[in-house]
N, C-alpha and C positions, 0 to 999 in steps of 0.2 A: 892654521887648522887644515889637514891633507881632507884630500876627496872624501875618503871612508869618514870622517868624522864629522863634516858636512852632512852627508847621506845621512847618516845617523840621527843626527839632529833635527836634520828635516822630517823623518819620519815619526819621529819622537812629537815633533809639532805637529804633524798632522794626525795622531794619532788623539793625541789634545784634543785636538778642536775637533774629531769625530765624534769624542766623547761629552762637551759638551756640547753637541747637536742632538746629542740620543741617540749616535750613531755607532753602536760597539763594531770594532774592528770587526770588518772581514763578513759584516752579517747584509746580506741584499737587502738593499730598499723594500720600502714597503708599495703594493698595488693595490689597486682596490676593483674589485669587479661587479659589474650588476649582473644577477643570472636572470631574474626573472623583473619585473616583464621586458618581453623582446621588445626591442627600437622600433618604433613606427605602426604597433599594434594599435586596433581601433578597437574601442568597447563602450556601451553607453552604461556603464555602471557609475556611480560616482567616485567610488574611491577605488583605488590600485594597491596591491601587496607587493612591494617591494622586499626582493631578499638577493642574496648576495656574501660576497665573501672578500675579506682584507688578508693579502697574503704577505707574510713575514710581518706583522703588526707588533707595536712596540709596545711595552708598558704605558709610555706618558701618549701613546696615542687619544685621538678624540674623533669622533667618527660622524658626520651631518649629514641626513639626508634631507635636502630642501631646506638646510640652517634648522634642523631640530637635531639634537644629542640624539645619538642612538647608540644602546650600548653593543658591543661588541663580542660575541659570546666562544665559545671553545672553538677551536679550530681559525677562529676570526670570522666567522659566518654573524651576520646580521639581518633585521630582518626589520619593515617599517611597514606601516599602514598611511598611502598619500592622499588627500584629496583632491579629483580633479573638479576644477572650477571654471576650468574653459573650454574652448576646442583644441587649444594646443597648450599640453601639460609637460613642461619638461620636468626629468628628472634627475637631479644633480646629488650624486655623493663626493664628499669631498673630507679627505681621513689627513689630519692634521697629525705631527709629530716634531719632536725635538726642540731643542731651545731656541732656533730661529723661526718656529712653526712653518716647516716645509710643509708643503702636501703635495698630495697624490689627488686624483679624482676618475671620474666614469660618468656618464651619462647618457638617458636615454628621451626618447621624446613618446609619450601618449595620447592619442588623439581620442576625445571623450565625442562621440555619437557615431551615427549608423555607417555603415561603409558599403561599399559595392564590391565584391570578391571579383578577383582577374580572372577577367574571363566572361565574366557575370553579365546581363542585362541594366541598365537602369531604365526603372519601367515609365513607359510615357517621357522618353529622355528627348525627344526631338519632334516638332511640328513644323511641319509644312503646308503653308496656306496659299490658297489659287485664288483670288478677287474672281468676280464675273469679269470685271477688266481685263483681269489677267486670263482667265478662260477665252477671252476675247480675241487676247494675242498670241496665245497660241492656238486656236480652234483651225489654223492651214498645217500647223505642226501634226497637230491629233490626226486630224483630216487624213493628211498621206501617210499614215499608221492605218489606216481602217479602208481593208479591202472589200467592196461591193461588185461581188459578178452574179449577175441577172442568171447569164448561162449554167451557175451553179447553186443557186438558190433555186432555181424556178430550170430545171435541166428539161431536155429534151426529152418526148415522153411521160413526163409527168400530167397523170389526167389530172385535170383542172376544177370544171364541173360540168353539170347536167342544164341544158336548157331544156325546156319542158313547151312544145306548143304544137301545133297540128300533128307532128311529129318531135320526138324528141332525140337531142343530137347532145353526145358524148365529147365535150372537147378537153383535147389534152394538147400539150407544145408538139409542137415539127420545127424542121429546120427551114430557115436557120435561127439558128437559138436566140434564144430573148437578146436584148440590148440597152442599153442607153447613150447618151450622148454625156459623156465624161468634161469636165470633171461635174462631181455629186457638188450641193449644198451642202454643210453640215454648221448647227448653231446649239451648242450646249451650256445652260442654267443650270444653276444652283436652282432650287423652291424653297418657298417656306417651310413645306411640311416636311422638310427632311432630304428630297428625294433632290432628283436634277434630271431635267428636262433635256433628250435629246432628239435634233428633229434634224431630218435629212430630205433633202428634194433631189431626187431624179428627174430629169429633162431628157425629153421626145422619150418615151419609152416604148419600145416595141416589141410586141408579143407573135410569130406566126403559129395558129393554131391548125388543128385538123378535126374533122365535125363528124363524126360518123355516127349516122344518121339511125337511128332506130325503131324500128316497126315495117309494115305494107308501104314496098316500094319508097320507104324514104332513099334520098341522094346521099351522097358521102360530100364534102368539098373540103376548099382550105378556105383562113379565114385570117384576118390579122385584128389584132385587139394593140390599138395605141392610144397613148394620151401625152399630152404635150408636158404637164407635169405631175409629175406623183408626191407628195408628198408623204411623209413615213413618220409620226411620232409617237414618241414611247416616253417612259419615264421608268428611271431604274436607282435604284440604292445601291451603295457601295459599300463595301465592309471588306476586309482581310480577307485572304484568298485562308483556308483553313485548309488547305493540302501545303502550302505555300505562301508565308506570311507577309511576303516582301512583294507579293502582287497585288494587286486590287482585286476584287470579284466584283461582278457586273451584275446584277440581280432585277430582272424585268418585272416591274410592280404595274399589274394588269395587262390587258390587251393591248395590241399597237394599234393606233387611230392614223385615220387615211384624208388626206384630203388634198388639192388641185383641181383640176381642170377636169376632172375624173373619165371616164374608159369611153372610146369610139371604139365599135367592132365593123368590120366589114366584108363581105365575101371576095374572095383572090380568087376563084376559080371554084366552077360547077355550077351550069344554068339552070339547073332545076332551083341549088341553094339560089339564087341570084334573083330567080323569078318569086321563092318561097319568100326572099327578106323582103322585095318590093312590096308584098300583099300583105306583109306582118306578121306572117307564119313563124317567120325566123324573128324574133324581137331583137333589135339594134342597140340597145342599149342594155348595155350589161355591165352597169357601172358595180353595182351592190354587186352581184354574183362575182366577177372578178374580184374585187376589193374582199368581199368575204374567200375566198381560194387564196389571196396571197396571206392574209392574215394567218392564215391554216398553217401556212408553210413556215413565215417571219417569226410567229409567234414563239413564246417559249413554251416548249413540249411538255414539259409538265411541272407549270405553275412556281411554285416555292421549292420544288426540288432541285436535284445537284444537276440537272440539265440546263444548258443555258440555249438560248433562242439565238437565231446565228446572227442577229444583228447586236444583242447583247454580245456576243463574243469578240466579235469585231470592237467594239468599243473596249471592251477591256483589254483586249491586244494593243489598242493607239494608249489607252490611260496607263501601258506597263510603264511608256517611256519615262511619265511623269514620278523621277529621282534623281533627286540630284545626291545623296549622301555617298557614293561612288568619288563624283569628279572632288569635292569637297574635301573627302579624308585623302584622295591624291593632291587634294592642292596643299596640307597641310602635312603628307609624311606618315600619315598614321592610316589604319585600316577601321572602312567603319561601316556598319554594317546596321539596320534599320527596318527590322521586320516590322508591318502595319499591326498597330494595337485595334486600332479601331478607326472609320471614317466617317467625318461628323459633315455633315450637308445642312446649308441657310441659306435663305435668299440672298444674302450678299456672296457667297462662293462655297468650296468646299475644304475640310480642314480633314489633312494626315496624319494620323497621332501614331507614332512608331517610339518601339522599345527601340534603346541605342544601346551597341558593344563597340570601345574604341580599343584599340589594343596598336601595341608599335608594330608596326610590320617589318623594321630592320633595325631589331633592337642591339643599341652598343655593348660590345664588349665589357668595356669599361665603365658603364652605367650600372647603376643600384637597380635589382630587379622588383619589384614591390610586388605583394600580394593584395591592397587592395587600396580605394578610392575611394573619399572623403561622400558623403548622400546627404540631402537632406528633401524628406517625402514634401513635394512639394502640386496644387493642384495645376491640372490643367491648365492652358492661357485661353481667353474667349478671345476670339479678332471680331465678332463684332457686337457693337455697341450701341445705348439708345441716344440720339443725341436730343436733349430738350427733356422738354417732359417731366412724368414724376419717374421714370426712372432715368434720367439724366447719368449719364458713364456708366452705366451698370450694362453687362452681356443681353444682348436679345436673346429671347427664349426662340425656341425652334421653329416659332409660326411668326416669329419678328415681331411681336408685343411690343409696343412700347410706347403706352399711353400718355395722349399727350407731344408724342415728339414721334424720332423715326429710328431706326435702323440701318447703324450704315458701318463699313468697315473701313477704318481710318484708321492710321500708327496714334499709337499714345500722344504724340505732337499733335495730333487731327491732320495728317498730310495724307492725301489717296496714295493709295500704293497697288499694285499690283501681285508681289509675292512677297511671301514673307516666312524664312526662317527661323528657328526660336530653339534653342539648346537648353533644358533645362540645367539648373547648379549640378547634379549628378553628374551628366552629361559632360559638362564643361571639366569639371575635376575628373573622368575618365581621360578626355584630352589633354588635361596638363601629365595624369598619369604616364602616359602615352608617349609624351615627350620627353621627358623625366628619362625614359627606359631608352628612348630613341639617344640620348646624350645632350638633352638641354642642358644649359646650367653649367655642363664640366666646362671649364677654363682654365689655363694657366697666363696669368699677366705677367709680363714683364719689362713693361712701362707704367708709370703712374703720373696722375695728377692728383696732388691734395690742395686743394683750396684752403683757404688763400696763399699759405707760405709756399707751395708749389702748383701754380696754377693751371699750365703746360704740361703734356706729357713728358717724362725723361726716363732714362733704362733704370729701372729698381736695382739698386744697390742697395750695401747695410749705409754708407753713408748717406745716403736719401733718406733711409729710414730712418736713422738717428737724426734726425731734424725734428721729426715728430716723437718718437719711439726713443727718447735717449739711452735706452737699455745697448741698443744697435750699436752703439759708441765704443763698445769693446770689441765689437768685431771686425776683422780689414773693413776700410768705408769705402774701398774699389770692388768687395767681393760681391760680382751677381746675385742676386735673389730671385727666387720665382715665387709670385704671389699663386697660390692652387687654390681653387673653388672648388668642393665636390657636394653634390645633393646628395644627401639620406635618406630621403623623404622626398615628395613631392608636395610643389605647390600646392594650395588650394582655395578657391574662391567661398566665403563662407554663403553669402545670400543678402549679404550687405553692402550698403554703398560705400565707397574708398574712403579712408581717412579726412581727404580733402576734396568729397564730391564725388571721387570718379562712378564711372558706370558700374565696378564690382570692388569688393574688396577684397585683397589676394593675402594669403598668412605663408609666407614661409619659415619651415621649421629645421631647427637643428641644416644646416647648409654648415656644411665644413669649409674649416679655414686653413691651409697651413702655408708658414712660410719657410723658404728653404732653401739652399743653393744647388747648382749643380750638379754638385757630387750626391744631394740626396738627402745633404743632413737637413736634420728640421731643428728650427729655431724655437718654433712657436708653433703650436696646433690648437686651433678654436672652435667652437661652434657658433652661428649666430641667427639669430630668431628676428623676423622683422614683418612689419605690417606693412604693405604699400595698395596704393590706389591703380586698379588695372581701367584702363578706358581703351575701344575700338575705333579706329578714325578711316578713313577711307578718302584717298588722293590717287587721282593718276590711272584710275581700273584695280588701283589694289587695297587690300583692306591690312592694315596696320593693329597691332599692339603695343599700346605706349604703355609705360609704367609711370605714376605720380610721383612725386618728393617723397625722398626718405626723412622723417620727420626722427630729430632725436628720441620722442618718446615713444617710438614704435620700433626703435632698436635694443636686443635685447645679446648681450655677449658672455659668453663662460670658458675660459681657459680651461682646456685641457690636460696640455704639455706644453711645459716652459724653461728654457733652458737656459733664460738672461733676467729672470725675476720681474716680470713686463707685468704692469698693473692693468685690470680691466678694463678700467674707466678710459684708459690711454688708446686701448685698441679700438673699444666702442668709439672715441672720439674720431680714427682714422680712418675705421669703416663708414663712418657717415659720408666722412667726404669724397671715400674710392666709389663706395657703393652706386652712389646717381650715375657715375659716369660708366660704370660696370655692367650693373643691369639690363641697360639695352641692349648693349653687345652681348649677354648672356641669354635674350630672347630671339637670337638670331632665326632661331627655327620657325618662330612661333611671329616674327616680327612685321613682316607681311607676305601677300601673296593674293594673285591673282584671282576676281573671283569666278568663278568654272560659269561656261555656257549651263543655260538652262533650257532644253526641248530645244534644240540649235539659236534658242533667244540670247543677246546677250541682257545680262545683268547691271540696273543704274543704281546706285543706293538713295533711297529717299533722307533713311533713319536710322541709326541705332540707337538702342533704349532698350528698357526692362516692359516688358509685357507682362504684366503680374511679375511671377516670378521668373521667369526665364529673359535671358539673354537672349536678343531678336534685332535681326536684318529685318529691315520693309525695303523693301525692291521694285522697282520698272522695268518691265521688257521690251527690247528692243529688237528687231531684226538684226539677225549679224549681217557683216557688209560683206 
């Protein structure tokens, strides 16, 4: 038989066997597409409309969406009603055809509840707590935040008051200008009633005044008005700065109260004053009269309004420092940003309830950009609680109730802490967003370990693979392979604890699979769906993300594109065993890092744990060295 009659033959056979495939000569494959809904859309509806279209469709065609028949109408458009049942609803069509029942497929993933828009807030997404402990330790931090000059509170010139007696005398400052002996006291509480107690002591204070003298023949003189300590307290409420949400506002609740050793006056010069103070003309004691002048001055100008009292200012100046959501979203790669919701004050310390926005601040190329991040409305956390009593673990009320027992702010372990962080679920799923975009997750392997039959790492080949994968056995068993990870989707933590305990439980959905050589070509394209347990550990100064065992039935695999007839069961079997060793190195970004100075303190971890519902650091401060 010559060449030409060979060819012939062959074609003749292949032309057979196209036919019975249901493959008429010459006609392209069939595709299947989903058009609606987009991949990775959020909705809390329950059911989804699925529609779509089969391009080049065969007569013996059969068309599944989620393993239901659906017919297949003109044009080859289709159309399905799914119901979602969980948080992550994949959707899988899969258009069967010809006598070996090849098929084709498409898929999308749905995530059924509320979402956070890019870009968006999650409201009450982040708390930061300050023990009175912790106020403690940093109260020299705050301290050199808050500047006290006497010569600009109390300036030169400024009349003062009226002493009233044989004559009466007009005293206002001279020079040289007021003073003290630096450094100030400063000790600030939390109270019960909401508020927080701030008291400042000035030491040797000294006042030089000028007396000019009023009526018949009074004298003019100078005078010096000192006390060895002044004391200075107030009480003030904090709440969101409402021009500027990311500061605190200082809010002076009543008068400032004075107390120490209180005022000695005495005359510096002019014998008439000199002769008048010895006979009691002049009255020596002018504790009340000064203390009433400086309150005049200290005080807040007016009351509940938008003015603030200059010692209120100063305080709010030292409490800007107290943020830490800056160094944090630098220690993790992403930008994060924490305007104050509102500021809750108790006798055990004070709590920062701020809205959070994470977003990637160098987002990869090559990364999936998403529109939005998995929510779920979640309340507040209380830090502190009654211990004993009939209300045993329940939040103290704002006046520290708690009949029977006490009030005190402990980690959910009962361990004192000093500060404490707390990311709500929203919050946490903006971050893995965040990273997502930033390029977690992309990998290319090209070494593997499968347990047991390949326990050690070795360079990915098709023959490695066909150990497992016996599909691989037709292709060179020297030809490189690269194993490709790529996310679609981003992780996310539902509000639940890990499969096996851990601290959250993490669902990734739809994470692409493909494997493929060098040159490009792909063998196998998959997708795969998996639950695993996220837990926080902290060794060494740094705070870590472990992931828990990939447990068979929390793996979930769907072929895509297959171009060696690989059955699922086989891949899901291979993924179990790459995935453990994978994962970690796929959280590289995310896998630990140093935790950032706080108000130049450094940071000790007591605890991690769920605080209600939020993921929470309890921390100790330390002087940095």
């Amino acid at each position: 038989m010559n060449q030409r009659a060979r060819s012939s033959l062959a074609a003749l056979v292949a032309v057979s066997v196209l036919g019975l495939l249901g493959m008429p000569c010459g006609t392209p494959d069939p595709r299947v597409v989903i058009a609606t809904p987009d991949h990775g859309i959020f909705t809390t509806a329950t059911s989804v409309s699925v529609a779509g279209v089969v391009l080049n469709p065969r007569a013996d065609g059969t068309l599944r969406v989620n393993g239901v028949v659906t017919p297949v109408g003109g044009g080859g458009s289709f159309s399905a009603t799914v119901n979602l049942t969980d948080i992550v609803n994949p959707i899988l069509v899969r258009y069967t055809y010809g006598f070996a029942n090849k098929d084709v497929r498409d898929r999308v993933t749905v995530f059924q509840g509320e979402s956070i828009a890019d870009g968006a807030f999650s409201p009450m997404g982040v708390a930061l707590r300050l023990n009175d402990s912790g106020l403690d330790e940093a109260q020299s931090i705050v301290q050199s935040g808050i500047s006290i000059d006497l010569a600009t509170l109390v300036p030169v010139g400024l009349f003062l008051l009226t002493v009233e007696a044989v004559w009466d005398f007009d005293i206002s400052v001279r020079n040289p200008a007021p003073s003290f002996s630096q450094p100030f006291g400063l000790d600030i509480d939390a109270l019960s009633n909401g508020n927080v107690a701030a008291n400042i002591d000035l030491n040797n204070v000294v006042v030089n005044v000028f007396l000019d003298g009023q009526g018949f023949l009074a004298p003019n003189c100078d005078g010096r008005i000192t006390s060895s300590l002044v004391e200075v307290d107030g009480v003030y409420d904090l709440q969101a700065d409402a021009g500027d949400p990311s500061l605190i506002d200082v809010v002076q609740q009543g008068n400032l109260s004075f107390g120490g050793t209180g005022f000695d006056f005495e005359i510096t010069s002019g014998f008439l004053c000199e002769v008048a103070q010895f006979f009691g003309i002049i009255e020596s004691d002018v504790t009340a009269e000064v203390q009433g002048a400086l309150a005049g001055f200290l005080n807040d100008p007016d009351g509940s309004g938008p003015l603030d009292g200059p010692i209120a200012d100063e305080v709010e100046l030292a409490l800007a420092e107290i943020e830490i959501s800056g160094p944090l979203g630098q220690a993790v790669g992403v930008s994060l940003e924490t305007p104050l919701f509102d500021v809750f004050e108790d006798v055990e310390g004070l709590t920062l309830d701020s809205d959070a926005r994470i977003t990637a601040s160098m987002p990869d190329p090559m990364a999936v950009d998403l529109t939005a991040s998995y929510h779920i409305p979640e309340p507040f956390p209380s830090f502190a609680h009654c211990v004993g009593g009939s209300n045993d673990g329940n939040a103290c009320d704002v006046d520290a109730n708690c009949p029977g027992g006490t009030c005190e702010a402990l980690s959910p372990g009962a361990l004192p802490y000093e500060l404490a962080i707390s990311l709500s679920t929203s919050a946490f799923n903006q971050l893995l967003k965040a990273e997502i975009e930033s390029g977690l997750l992309i990998q290319n392997i090209n070494e593997i370990a499968i347990p047991p039959v390949i326990p050690d790492p070795v360079p990915l080949t098709a023959g490695v693979l066909a150990s497992v994968i016996p599909e691989f056995g037709t292709v060179d068993p020297d030809e490189a392979l690269v194993l490709e990870l790529r996310p679609t989707t981003a992780p996310l933590i539902t509000g639940a604890p890990g499969p096996l305990g851990e601290l959250a439980e993490m669902r990734i959905a739809q994470l692409q699979v493909n494997i493929r050589n060098n040159n490009l070509k792909t063998y196998l394209q998959g997708v795969v769906d998996l639950t695993v347990g996220l837990d926080i550990t902290f060794a060494a100064g740094e705070l870590s993300f472990t992931l828990g065992a990939v447990v068979a039935q929390e793996i979930n695999v769907d072929i895509i594109r297959d171009k060696l007839g690989i059955f699922e069961a086989t891949v899901e079997s291979l993924l179990e065993g790459i995935l453990p060793s994978a994962l970690p190195d796929l959280l590289t970004s995310l896998e630990s890092f140093p935790l950032p100075d706080f108000l130049g303190l450094q940071l000790g971890l007591v605890e991690v744990s769920k605080n209600g519902e939020y993921i929470s650091l309890f921390l100790d401060l330390t002087p940095a060295p």
